[in-house]
C-alpha angles and dihedrals in degrees: 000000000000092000089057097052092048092045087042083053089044095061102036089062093046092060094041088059090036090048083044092052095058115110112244117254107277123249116234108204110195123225131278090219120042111238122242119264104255091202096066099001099234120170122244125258123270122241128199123274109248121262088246085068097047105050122055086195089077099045084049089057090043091059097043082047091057092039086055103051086038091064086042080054104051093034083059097051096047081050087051091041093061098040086053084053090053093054102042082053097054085044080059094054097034091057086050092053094046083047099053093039089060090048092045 
């Protein structure tokens, strides 16, 4: 009886290493540009070119978007800098007081 339930565990565990070892299912992603026909060798469609393309003004906010967050950016990190200074500062003093309390 014993012998059974170890060799039903046994292999329980097996299929659940061997379920966890399959590769997932691939993604097929399908292509930006159709393919020409190959039969009459037609060329594909064309699409429209995107509105990003086609106005400048876009591209103009873009750019005043990413200026924008880059200034954000730069103004978090100057206000980082100096808390890790801070801190770095208090890690000094703390060291000192456990320094001077073993001596004491």
């Amino acid at each position: 009886m014993n012998r059974r339930i170890l060799c039903m565990s046994i292999l329980v565990v097996m299929s659940i290493f061997v379920v966890q070892a399959q590769s997932p299912i691939p993604i097929i992603v399908p292509a930006i540009t159709p393919a020409t026909n190959p039969a009459d060798g037609s060329e594909p469609q064309k699409r429209d070119v995107p509105t990003a393309v086609q106005e400048p003004e876009s591209f103009q906010a873009a750019i005043k978007m990413l200026q924008e967050t880059k200034a954000a950016n730069d103004e978090m990190l100057k206000k980082q800098e100096a808390t890790l200074q801070q801190l770095e500062e208090l890690e000094k003093a703390a060291d000192q007081l456990r320094i001077f309390s073993k001596r004491g």
